[in-house]
C-alpha positions in Angstrom: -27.0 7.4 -15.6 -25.9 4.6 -17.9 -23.4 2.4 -16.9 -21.1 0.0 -19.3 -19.3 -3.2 -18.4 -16.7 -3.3 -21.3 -14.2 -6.2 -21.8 -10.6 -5.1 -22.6 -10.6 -5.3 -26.7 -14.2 -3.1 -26.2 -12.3 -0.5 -23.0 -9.3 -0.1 -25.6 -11.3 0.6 -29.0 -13.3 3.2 -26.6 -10.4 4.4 -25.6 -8.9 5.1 -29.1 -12.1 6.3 -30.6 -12.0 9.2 -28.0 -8.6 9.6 -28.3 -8.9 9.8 -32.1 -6.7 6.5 -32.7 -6.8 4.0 -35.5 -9.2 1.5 -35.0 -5.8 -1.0 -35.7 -3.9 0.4 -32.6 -6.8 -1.6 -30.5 -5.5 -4.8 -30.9 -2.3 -3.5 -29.5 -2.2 -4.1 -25.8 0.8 -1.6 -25.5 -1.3 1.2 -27.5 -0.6 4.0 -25.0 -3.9 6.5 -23.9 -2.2 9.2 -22.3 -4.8 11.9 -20.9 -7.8 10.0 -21.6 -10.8 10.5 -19.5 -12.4 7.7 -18.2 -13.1 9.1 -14.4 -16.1 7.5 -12.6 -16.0 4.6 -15.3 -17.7 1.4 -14.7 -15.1 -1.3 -15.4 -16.0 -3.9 -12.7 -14.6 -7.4 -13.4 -12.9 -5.9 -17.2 -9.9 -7.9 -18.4 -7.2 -5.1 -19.0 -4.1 -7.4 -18.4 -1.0 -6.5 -20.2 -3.1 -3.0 -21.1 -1.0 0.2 -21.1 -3.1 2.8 -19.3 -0.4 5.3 -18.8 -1.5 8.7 -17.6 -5.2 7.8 -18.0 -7.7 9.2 -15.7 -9.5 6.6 -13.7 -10.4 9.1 -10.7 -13.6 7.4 -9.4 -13.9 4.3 -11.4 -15.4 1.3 -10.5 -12.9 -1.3 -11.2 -13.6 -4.2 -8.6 -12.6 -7.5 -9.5 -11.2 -6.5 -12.9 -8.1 -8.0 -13.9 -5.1 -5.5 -14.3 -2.1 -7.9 -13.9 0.7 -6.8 -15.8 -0.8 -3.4 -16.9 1.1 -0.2 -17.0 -0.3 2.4 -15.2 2.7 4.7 -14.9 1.4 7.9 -13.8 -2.5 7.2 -13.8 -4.8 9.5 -12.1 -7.1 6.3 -9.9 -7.8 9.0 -6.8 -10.8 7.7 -5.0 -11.2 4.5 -7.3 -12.4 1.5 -6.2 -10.7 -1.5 -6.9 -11.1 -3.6 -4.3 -10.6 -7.7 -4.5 -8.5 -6.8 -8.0 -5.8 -8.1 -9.4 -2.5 -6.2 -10.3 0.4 -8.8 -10.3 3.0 -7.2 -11.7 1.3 -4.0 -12.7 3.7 -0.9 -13.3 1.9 1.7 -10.8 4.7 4.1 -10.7 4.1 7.6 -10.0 0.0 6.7 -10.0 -2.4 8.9 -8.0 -4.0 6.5 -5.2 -5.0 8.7 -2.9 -8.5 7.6 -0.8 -8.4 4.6 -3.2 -10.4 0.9 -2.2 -7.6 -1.6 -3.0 -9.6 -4.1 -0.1 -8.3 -7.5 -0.5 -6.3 -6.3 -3.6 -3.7 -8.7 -5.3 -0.4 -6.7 -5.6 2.5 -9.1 -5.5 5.6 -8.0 -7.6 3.4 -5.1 -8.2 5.8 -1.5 -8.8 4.4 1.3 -7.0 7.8 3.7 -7.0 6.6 7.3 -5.6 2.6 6.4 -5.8 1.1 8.5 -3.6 -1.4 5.8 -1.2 -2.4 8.8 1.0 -5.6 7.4 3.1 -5.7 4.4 0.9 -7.8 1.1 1.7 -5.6 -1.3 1.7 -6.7 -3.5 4.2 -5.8 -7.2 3.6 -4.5 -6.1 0.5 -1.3 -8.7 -0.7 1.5 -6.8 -1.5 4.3 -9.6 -1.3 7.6 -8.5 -3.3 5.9 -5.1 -4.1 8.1 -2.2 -4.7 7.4 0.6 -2.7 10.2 2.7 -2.7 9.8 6.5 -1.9 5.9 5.6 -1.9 3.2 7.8 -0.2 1.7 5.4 2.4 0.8 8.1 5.1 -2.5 7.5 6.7 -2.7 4.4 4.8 -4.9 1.3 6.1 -2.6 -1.6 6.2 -4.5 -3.8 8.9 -4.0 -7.7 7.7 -1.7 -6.4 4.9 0.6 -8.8 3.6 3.7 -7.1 3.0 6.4 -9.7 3.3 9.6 -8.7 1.5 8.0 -6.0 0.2 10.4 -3.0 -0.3 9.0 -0.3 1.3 12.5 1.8 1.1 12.3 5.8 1.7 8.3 5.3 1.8 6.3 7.5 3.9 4.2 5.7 6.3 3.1 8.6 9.3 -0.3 7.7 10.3 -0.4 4.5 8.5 -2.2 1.8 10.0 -0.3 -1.6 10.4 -2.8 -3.6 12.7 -1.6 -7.5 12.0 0.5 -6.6 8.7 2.7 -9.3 8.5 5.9 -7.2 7.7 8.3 -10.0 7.4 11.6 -9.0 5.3 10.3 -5.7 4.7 12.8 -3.3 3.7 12.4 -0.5 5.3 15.5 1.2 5.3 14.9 4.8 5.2 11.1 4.6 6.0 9.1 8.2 7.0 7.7 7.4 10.3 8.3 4.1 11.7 11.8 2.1 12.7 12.6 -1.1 14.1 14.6 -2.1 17.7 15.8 -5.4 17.8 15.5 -6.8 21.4 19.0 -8.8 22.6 18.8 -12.2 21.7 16.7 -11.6 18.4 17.4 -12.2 15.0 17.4 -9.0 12.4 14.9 -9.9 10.6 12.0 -7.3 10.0 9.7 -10.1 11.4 11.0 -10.1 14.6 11.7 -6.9 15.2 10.2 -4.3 17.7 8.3 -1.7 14.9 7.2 1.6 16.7 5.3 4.4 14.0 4.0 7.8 14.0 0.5 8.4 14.6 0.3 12.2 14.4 1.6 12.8 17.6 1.7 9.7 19.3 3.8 6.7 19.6 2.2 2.9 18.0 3.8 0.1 18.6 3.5 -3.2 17.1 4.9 -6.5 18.5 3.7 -9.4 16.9 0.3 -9.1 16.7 -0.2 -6.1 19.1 -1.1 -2.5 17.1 -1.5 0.1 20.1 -0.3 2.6 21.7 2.8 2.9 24.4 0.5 2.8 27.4 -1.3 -0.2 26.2 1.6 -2.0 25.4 3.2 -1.6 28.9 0.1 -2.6 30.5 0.2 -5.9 27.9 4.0 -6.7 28.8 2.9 -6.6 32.2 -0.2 -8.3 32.0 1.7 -11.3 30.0 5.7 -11.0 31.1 5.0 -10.1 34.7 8.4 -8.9 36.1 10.5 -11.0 34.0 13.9 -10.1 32.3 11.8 -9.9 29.0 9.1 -7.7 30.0 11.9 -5.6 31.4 13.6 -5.3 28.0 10.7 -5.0 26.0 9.9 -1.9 28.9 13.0 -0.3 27.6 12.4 -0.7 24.3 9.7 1.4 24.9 11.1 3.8 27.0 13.7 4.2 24.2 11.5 4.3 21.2 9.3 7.2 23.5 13.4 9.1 23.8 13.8 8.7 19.8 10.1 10.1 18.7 10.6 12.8 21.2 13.7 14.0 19.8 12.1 13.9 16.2 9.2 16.3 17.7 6.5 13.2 18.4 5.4 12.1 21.6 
């Protein structure tokens, strides 16, 4: 199989030509390509900022390292796609297809990701500072390292998600599918320093601080750390009450 690596004027004039566009539209970054087909494309380290690829299919393509700040990808299809270590600054990814996509070490600050669906999505150590999340599919997502500070994340679905480390601080998760927040007496209400509990299919995880496990291995951490001291005693109730609240919602 041949493979291509096309720079953004040479992606876009492709584009057109199979699209049936006037070879003028390419120098127009906003030229929309609704429908096109460009699954399983090799695009690794392409220059697409500012390129409107609205409703395009990218299902498989190899877009690592390429440079997709500012683009519009409103309802693009990039299921399976890698695009690990990219950048999408500011890139309009609402109502995309994500699903099982590599967005590794990804740059997504200010990105807009309203209703994407990030169902088993990579993205581990991905930055997504500022990003807008709301009503996003994040279940069974990989988050570990994730830097999701102020990142609204409002109405998102995150069952089975995987926060390991994320650094969550002034998150908004208001409304948030399947985890919630205690505050502890005596802290602040910031998202930061709040006690996050999640649903893992059936079981209760728990992250405080840096701790991602699951109920038994936090009490045995509080324990191990706290001994018998008023804190470990709140933190046990916390806990105990997080268990009461999951139960009542069917999880355990």
């Amino acid at each position: 199989m041949t493979t291509f690596r096309l720079s953004a004027s040479e992606f876009k004039a492709t584009m057109a030509f199979m699209s049936g566009e006037d070879a003028l539209a390419t120098q127009d970054s906003t030229a929309p390509f609704e429908g096109v087909n460009f699954a399983y494309a090799y695009l690794s380290g392409a220059n697409l900022e500012g390129v409107n690829l609205s409703g395009v299919n990218l299902s498989g393509a190899d877009l690592t390292y390429a440079i997709l700040t500012y683009a519009i990808l409103t309802g693009a299809i990039l299921t399976g796609a890698d695009l690990s270590q990219s950048r999408l600054r500011g890139a309009d990814l609402t109502g995309a297809d994500l699903t099982q996509a590599n967005l590794m070490d990804a740059n997504l600050e200010y990105a807009i990701l309203m209703g994407a669906n990030l169902e088993d999505t990579n993205l581990r150590g991905a930055n997504l500072e500022d990003a807008i999340l709301m009503g996003a599919n994040l279940r069974g997502a990989n988050l570990e390292d994730a830097r999701l500070v102020d990142t609204n994340l409002r109405g998102a679905n995150l069952e089975d998600a995987i926060l390991c480390n994320a650094n969550l601080r002034g998150a908004n998760l208001s409304g948030a599918k399947g985890i919630a927040a205690i505050y502890l007496p005596g802290m602040s209400t910031r998202t930061e320093d709040a006690f996050l509990y999640a649903v893992a299919g059936e079981t209760a995880m728990f992250k405080a601080g840096c701790f991602w496990g699951t109920a038994s291995d936090l009490r045995a951490k509080v324990l191990q750390e706290k001994g018998e001291s008023k804190s470990a005693r709140l933190y046990l109730a916390a806990i105990d009450l997080a268990i009461m609240a999951l139960e009542a919602d069917g999880a355990k």
